[in-house]
C-alpha positions as CSV (number, residue, x, y, z in Angstrom):
1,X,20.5,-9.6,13.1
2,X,18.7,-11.6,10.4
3,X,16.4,-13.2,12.9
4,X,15.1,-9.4,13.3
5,X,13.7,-9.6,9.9
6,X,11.5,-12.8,9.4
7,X,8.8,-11.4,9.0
8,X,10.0,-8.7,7.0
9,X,11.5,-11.1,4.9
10,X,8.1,-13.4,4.7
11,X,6.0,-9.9,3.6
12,X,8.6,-9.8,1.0
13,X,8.8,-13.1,-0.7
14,X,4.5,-12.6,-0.9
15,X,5.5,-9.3,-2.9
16,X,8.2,-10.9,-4.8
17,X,5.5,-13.3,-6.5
18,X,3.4,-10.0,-7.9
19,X,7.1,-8.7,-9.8
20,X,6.6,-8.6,-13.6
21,X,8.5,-11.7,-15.4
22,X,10.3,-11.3,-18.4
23,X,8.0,-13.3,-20.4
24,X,5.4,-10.8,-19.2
25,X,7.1,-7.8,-20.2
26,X,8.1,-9.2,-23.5
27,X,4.5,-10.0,-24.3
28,X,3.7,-6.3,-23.7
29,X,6.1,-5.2,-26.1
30,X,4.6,-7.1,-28.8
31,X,0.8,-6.3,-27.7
32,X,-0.8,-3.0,-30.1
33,X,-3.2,-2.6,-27.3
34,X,-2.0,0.3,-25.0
35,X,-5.0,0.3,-22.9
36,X,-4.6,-4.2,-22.4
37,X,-1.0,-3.1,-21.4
38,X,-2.2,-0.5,-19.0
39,X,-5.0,-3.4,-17.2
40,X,-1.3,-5.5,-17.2
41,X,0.4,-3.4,-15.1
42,X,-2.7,-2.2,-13.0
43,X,-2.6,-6.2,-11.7
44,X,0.9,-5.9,-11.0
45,X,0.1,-2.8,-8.5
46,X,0.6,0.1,-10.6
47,X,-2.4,2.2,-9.9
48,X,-6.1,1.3,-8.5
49,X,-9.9,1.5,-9.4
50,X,-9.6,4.4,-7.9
51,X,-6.6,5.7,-10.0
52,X,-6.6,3.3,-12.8
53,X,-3.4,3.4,-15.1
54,X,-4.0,5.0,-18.1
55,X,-1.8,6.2,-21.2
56,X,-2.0,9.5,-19.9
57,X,-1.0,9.5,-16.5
58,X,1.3,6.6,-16.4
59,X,4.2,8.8,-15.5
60,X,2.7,9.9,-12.7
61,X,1.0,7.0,-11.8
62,X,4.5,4.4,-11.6
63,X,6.2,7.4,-9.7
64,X,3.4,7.3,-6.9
65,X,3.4,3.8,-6.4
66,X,7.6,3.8,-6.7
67,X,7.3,6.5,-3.6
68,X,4.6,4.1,-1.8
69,X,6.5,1.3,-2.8
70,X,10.0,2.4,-0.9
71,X,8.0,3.2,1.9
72,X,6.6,-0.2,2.4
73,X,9.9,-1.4,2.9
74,X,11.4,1.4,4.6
75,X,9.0,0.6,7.0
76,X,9.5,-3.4,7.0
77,X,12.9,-2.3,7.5
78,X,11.9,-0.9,10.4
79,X,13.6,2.4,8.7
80,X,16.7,1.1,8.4
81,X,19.1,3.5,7.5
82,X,20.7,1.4,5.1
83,X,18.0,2.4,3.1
84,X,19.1,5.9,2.4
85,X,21.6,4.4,-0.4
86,X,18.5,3.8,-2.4
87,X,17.5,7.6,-1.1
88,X,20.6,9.1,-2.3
89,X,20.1,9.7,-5.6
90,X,17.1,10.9,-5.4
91,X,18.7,13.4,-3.3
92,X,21.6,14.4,-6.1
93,X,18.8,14.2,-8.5
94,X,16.8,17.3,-6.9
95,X,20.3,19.2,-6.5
96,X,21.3,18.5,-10.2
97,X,17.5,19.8,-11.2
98,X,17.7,23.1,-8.9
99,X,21.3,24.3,-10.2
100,X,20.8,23.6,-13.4
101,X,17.0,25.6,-13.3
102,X,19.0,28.2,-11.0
103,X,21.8,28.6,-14.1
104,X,18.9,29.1,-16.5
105,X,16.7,31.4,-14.7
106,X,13.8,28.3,-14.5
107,X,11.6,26.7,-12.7
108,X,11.8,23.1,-12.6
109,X,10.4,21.8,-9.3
110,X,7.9,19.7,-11.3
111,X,10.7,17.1,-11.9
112,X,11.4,16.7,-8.6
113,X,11.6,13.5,-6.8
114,X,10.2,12.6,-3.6
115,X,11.8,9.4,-2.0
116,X,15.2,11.1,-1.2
117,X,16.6,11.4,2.3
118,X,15.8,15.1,2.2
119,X,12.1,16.3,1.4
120,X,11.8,18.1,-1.9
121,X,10.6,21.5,-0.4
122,X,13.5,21.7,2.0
123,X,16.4,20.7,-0.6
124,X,14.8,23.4,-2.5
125,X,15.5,25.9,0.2
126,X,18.7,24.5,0.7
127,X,19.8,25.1,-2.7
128,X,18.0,28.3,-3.1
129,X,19.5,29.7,0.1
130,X,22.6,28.0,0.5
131,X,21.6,26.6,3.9
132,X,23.1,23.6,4.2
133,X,21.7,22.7,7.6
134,X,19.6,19.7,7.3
135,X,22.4,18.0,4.4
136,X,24.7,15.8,4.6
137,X,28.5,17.2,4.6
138,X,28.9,15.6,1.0
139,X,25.6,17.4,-0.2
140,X,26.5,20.8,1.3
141,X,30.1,20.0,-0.9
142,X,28.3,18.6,-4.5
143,X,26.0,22.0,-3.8
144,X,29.5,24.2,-4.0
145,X,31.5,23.0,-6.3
146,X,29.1,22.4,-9.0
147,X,27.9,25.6,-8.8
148,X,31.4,27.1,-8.8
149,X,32.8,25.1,-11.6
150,X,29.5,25.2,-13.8
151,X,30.2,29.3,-13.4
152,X,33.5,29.3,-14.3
153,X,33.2,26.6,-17.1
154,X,29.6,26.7,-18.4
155,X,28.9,23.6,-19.2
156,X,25.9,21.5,-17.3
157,X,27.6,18.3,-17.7
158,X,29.8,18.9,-14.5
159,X,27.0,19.2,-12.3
160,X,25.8,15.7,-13.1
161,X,29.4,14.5,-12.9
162,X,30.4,16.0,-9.9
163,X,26.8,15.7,-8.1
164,X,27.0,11.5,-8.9
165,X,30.6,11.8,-7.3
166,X,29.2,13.2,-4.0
167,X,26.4,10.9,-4.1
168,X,28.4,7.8,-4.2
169,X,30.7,9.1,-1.4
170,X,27.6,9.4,0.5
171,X,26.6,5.6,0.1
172,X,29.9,4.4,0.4
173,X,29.3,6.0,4.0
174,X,26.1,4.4,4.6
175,X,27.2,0.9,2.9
176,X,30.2,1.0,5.1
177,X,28.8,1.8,8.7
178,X,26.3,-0.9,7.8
179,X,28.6,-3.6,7.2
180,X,27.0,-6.1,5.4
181,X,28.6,-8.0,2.6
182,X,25.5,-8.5,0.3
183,X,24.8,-4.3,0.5
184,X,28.8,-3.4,0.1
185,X,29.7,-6.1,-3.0
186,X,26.5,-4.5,-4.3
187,X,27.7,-1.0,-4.4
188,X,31.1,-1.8,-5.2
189,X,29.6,-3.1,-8.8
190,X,26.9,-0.1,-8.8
191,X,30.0,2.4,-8.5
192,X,32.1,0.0,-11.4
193,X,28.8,0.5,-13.6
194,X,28.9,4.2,-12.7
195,X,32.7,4.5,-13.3
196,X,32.4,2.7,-16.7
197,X,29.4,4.9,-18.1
198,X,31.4,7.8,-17.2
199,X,34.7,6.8,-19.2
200,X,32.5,5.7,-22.2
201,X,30.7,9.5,-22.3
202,X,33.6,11.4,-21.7
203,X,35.9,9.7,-24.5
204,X,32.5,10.3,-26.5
205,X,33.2,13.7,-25.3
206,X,36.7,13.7,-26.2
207,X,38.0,15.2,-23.0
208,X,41.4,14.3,-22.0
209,X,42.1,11.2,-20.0
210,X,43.0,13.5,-17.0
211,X,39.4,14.7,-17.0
212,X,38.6,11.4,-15.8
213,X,40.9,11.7,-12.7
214,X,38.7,14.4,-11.7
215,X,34.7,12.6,-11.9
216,X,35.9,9.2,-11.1
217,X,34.3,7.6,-8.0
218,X,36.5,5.6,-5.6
219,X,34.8,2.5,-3.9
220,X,34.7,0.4,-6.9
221,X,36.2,-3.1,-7.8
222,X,38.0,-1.5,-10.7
223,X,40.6,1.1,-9.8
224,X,41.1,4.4,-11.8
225,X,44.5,2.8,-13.8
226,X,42.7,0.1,-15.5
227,X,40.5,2.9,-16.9
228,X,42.8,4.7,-17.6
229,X,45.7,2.2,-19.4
230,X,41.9,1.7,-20.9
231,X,41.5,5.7,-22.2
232,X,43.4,5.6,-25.8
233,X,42.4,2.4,-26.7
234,X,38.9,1.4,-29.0
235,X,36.8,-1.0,-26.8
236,X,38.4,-4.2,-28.6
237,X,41.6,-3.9,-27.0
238,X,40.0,-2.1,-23.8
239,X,38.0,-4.8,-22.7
240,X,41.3,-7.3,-21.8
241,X,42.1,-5.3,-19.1
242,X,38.5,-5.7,-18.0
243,X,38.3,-9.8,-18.0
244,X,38.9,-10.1,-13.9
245,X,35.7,-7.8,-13.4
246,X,31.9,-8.7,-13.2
247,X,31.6,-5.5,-16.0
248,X,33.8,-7.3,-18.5
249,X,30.4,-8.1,-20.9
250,X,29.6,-4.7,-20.5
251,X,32.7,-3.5,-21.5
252,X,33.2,-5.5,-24.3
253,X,29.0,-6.0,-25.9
254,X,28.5,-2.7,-24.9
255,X,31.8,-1.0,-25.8
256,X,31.1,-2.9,-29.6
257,X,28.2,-0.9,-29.9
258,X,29.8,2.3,-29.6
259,X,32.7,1.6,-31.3
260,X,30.5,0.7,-34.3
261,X,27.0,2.9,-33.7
262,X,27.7,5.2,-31.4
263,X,25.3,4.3,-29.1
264,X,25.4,3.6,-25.5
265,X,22.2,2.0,-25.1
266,X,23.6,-1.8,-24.9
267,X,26.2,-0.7,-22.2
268,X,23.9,0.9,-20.1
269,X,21.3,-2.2,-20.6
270,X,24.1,-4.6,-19.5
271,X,24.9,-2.4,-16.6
272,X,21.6,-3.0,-14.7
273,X,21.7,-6.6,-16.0
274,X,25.3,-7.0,-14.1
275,X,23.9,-5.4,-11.3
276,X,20.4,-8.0,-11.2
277,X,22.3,-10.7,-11.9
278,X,24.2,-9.3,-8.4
279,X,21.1,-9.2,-6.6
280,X,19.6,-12.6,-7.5
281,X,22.6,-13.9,-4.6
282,X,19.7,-13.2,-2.2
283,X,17.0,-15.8,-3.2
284,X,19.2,-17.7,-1.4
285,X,18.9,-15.9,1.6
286,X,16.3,-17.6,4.0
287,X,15.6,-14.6,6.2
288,X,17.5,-10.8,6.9
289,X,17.7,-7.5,5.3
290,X,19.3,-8.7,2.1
291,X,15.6,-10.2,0.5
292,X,14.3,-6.6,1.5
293,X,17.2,-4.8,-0.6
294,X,17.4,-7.4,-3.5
295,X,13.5,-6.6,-3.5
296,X,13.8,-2.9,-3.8
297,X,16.2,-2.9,-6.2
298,X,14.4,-5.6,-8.0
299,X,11.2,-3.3,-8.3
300,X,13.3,-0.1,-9.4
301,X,14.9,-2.0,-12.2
302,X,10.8,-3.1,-12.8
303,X,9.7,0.4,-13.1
304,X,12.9,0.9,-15.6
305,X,11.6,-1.2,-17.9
306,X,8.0,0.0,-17.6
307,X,9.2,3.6,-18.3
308,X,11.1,1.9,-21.5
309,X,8.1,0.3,-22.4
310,X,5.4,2.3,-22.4
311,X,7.4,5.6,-23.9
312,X,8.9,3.3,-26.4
313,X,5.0,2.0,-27.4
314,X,3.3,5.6,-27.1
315,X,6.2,7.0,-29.3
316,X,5.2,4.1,-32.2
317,X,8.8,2.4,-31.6
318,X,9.5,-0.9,-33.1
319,X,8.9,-3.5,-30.6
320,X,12.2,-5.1,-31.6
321,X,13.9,-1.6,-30.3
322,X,12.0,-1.7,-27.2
323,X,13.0,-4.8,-26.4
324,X,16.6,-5.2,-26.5
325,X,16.1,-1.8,-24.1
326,X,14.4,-4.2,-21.3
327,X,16.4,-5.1,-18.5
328,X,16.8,-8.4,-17.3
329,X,14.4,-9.2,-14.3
330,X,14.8,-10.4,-10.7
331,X,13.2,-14.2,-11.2
C-alpha cells in the first residue's frame, strides 16, 4: 500500500520545507510589527497578492487556506477515507454550534466550519429538521441526546461533552477499518489527551467522579480506573498512576499548574506537544500515507499557534505569555 503513495509522499516532503519553525514563530512573538508578522506568514502560504494577510482579516484568511489546505491532501490521498478523522470534528463542531444557537433562539452559522465530512448547509438542515439522513449513526445519536439532556439539565456544557464522545466513536470507526498502526497509536493518545482534559475540567467543575463514567471516551491507552483511582486526589499524587503513559508530563506540569493557578493552559499546551512529538515517528517513514497524515496534522497544530499568536499580539499580550502558549512544531 505505501508504494501507492510516492508521489504523494514526495509532494509532501516539498510542503513540509514551507512549515513554520519554532525559531520562526518565536521571533514573531517578540517582533512589535503586526504588519512584518503578517508579510511572515503570507511566505509561509497564508494568503496571496491577491488576498494579502492583514490584521484584519487574518481569521478568515488562515481558515481559507486551512479548508484549501485539507483539500490538497485529501486529494493526494486520493480521498482517502482515513481522512474523515481529521473531518470529524469539524463535523461535532457545527452540531455543538447549531444546538446550542437552537437553545438560545440564535443564529450562529457564521461560526461554522467547512472541512467536515458533512457540508455546512446540509448539517444545518440536519439539525434544524432532525433529518438524519446523510449522518453518520453516531451523529444522528450526539444530535439526540444532547438535545434531550441539555433540555432536561440546562446546562451547554453537555453538548460539548457528549458531542466530543460521539465524535471520537466515529474515528475510532474510521481508525479501525483503516488499520494502520501509525493512524490508530495516534488516536489512541488524541483520545488520552481528550480523556485527560475532561477529568481536569470537570473536577474544576466539582462534579462527582461518576459524572466522569458518563463523558469518558473509550479507545484510549488509559482506561477509565486510573482516572478514576485519579478523581479525589490533587495532581501530585494523581500523576503516579500516570507514569506508564505518553500523558504523564502532562499530567503532572500541567496538573501543577492547576493545582497552584487554576489554569489549564500548560496542560492543554503539553497535550498537542505529546501528540507532535507522536507524529514526528513519520519522518522516518520513506514513502505511504503516514507523511500525508503527520503533515496534516503538523499544519493544524501550525495554524494553532498562528491563532495564539496573532490574538495574543493584537490583544497587547506580553510576548512572554504568548509564548509559553505556542505548541511545539513538526521539525
Amino acid at each position: 500500500m505505501g508504494a501507492d503513495y510516492i508521489y504523494a509522499t514526495a509532494c509532501i516532503r516539498a510542503e513540509e520545507c514551507k512549515l513554520l519553525t519554532g525559531e520562526k514563530l518565536r521571533a514573531m512573538t517578540e517582533s512589535k510589527n503586526i504588519d512584518d508578522i503578517c508579510k511572515v506568514l503570507q511566505d509561509a502560504g497564508y494568503g496571496t497578492e491577491s488576498d494579502p494577510l492583514t490584521p484584519a482579516n487574518y481569521a478568515q484568511v488562515v481558515k481559507n487556506t486551512e479548508a484549501e489546505i485539507f483539500q490538497n491532501v485529501k486529494t493526494l490521498s486520493k480521498e482517502n477515507e482515513i481522512f474523515s478523522i481529521f473531518s470529524f470534528p469539524a463535523d461535532y463542531h457545527n452540531i455543538k454550534v447549531l444546538l446550542k444557537a437552537e437553545a438560545l433562539g440564535v443564529n450562529r452559522n457564521d461560526i461554522l466550519m467547512a472541512t467536515g465530512t458533512i457540508p455546512a448547509e446540509e448539517m444545518i438542515r440536519a439539525v434544524t429538521e432532525r433529518d438524519m439522513t446523510e449522518l453518520t449513526e453516531n451523529m444522528a445519536a450526539a444530535i439526540e441526546e444532547a438535545a434531550e439532556t441539555h433540555a432536561r439539565t440546562k446546562d451547554p456544557q453537555v453538548i460539548d461533552f457528549i458531542c466530543d464522545r460521539f465524535c471520537y466513536m466515529d474515528i475510532c470507526r474510521v481508525a479501525e477499518k483503516a488499520g494502520n498502526e501509525f493512524v490508530s497509536e495516534y488516536v489512541r493518545l488524541l483520545i488520552d489527551t481528550v480523556n485527560l482534559k475532561t477529568f481536569a475540567r470537570i473536577r474544576k467543575m466539582g462534579q462527582p467522579w461518576s459524572y466522569l463514567e458518563s463523558v469518558f471516551v473509550p479507545g484510549g491507552n488509559v482506561d477509565l480506573q486510573v482516572f478514576t483511582s485519579a478523581y479525589e486526589e490533587d495532581y501530585k499524587q494523581a500523576s503516579s498512576r500516570f507514569e506508564a503513559y505518553k500523558i504523564y508530563r502532562a499530567v503532572s506540569e500541567g496538573g501543577e499548574e492547576i493545582d497552584e493557578k487554576g489554569s489549564f493552559t500548560k496542560l492543554e499546551k503539553l497535550c498537542d506537544d505529546i501528540l507532535i512529538e507522536q507524529v514526528r515517528e513519520a519522518r522516518g517513514i520513506t514513502f505511504g500515507i503516514e507523511p500525508l497524515v503527520a503533515f496534516l496534522i503538523s499544519r493544524q497544530m501550525e495554524i494553532k499557534c498562528i491563532r495564539i499568536l496573532m490574538t495574543g499580539k493584537l490583544a497587547g499580550m506580553d510576548p512572554q505569555i504568548i509564548r509559553e502558549r505556542m505548541r511545539e512544531t513538526y521539525e
